[in-house]
C-alpha positions in Angstrom: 21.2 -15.2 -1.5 17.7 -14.2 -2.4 16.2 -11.1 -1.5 13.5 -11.2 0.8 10.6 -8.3 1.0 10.9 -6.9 4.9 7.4 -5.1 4.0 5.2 -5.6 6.2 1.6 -5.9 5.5 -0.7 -3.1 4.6 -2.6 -4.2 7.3 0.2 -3.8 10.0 0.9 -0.7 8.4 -2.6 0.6 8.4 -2.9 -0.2 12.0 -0.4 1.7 13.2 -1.8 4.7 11.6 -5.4 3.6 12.7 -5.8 2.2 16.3 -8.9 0.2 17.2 -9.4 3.4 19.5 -9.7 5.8 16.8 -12.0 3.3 14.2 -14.4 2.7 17.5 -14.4 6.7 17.9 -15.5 7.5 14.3 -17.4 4.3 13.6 -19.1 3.9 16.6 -18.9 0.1 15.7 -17.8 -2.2 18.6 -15.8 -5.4 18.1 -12.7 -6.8 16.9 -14.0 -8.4 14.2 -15.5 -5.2 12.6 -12.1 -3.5 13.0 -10.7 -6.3 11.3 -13.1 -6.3 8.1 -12.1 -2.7 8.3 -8.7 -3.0 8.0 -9.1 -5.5 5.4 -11.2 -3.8 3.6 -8.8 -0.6 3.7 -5.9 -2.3 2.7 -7.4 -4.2 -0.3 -8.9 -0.9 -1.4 -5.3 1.0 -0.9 -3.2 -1.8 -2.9 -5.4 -0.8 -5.5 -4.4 2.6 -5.5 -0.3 2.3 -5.0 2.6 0.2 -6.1 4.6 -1.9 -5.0 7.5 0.5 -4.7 5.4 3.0 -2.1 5.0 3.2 0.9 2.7 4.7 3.5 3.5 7.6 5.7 0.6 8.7 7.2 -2.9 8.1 7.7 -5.9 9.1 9.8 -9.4 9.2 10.4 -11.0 12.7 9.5 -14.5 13.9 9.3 -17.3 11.8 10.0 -21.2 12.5 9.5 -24.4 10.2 8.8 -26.5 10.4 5.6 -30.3 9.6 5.6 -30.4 6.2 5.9 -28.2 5.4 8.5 -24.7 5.1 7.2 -21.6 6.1 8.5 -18.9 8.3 6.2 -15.8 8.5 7.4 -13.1 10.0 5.2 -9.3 9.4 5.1 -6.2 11.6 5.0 -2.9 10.5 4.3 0.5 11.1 2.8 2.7 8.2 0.5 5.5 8.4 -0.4 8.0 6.8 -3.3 11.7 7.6 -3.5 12.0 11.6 -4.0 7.7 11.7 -4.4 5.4 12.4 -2.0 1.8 12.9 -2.7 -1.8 13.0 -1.2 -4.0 10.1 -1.0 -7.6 9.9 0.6 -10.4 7.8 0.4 -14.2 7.8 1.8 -15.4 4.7 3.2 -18.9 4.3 4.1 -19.9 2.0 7.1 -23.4 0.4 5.4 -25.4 -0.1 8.3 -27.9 -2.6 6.1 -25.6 -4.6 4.5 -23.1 -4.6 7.7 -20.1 -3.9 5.3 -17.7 -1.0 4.0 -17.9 0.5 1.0 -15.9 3.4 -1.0 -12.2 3.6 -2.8 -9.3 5.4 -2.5 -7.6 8.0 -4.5 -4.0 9.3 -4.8 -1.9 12.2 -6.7 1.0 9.7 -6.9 0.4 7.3 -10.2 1.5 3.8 -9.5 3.7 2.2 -11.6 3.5 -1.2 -13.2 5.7 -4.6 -12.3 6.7 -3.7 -16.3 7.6 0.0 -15.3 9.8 -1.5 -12.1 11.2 -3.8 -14.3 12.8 -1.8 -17.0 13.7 1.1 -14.2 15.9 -2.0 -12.6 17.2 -2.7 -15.6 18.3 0.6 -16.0 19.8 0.7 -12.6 21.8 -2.5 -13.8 23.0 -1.6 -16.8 24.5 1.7 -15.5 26.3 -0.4 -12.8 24.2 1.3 -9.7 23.7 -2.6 -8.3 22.6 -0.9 -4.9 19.1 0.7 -6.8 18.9 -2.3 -8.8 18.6 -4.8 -5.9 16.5 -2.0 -4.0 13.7 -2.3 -6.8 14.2 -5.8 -7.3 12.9 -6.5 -4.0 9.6 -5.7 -5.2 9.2 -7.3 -8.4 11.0 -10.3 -7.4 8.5 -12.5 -6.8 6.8 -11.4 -10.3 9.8 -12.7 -12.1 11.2 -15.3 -10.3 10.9 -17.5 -13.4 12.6 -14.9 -16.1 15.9 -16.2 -16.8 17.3 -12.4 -17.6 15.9 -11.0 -14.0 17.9 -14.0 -12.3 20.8 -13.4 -13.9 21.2 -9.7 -13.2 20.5 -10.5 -9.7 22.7 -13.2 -9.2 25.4 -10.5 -10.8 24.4 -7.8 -8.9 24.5 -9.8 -5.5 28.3 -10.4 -6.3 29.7 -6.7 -7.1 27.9 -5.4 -4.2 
């Protein structure tokens, strides 16, 4: 039995956070397909930011003003959240009236942590016989090493004392 990721997408998980209703409200921008590209947008930016392992808690909208030319800032609150940490993260993202796209990045307190950092954590887990952590991380770096022998194995193993 292989594990399979029940993460949904950051999109899906951005949009519960951020209805069209509150993006129309700040923005000012009409359409689905602009509340799209924004959600797009926002969730490419944010998987920059986190790992694999976080997840989000919560996010919303904030303050909102216009600079001389035109464009729109919004900024972003939220809270994420990994195991036992939960940190801060933000962003500003500027509607570009001009160029008709979004612009800006995100930031967070909470360090994200490498498919090599996840790997040797799980190994860890394994190795001390907790099989329940181990197949917990392993859902996120599965796909990464799919094709290392050593991964498999452990899996396979752990999959059978659990």
């Amino acid at each position: 039995m292989r594990i399979v990721s029940c993460r949904t997408s950051m999109d899906q998980e951005i949009e519960k956070f951020i209805t069209q209703f509150t993006f129309v409200r700040k923005y000012g921008l009409l359409g689905l397909g602009r509340y799209k590209q924004f959600l797009s947008f926002v969730s490419t930016k944010m998987q920059q930011s986190i790992d694999k392992e976080t997840k989000l808690v919560a996010l919303s909208l904030k303050n909102k003003w216009k600079d001389h030319g035109g464009n729109t800032h919004v900024s972003i609150q939220g809270k994420i959240s990994r195991r036992n940490e939960v940190a801060d993260i933000g962003a500003e993202i500027v509607w570009l009236k001009n160029l008709q796209i979004f612009r800006g990045g995100f930031w967070s307190h909470l360090n994200p942590k490498s498919d090599l950092e996840l790997f040797s954590e799980a190994k860890l887990y394994f190795h001390a016989g907790m099989y329940a952590e181990f197949l917990s991380l392993a859902k996120h770096i599965e796909l990464v090493y799919s094709k290392n022998r050593i991964f498999n194995r452990m899996l396979s193993i752990a999959e059978r004392r659990l």
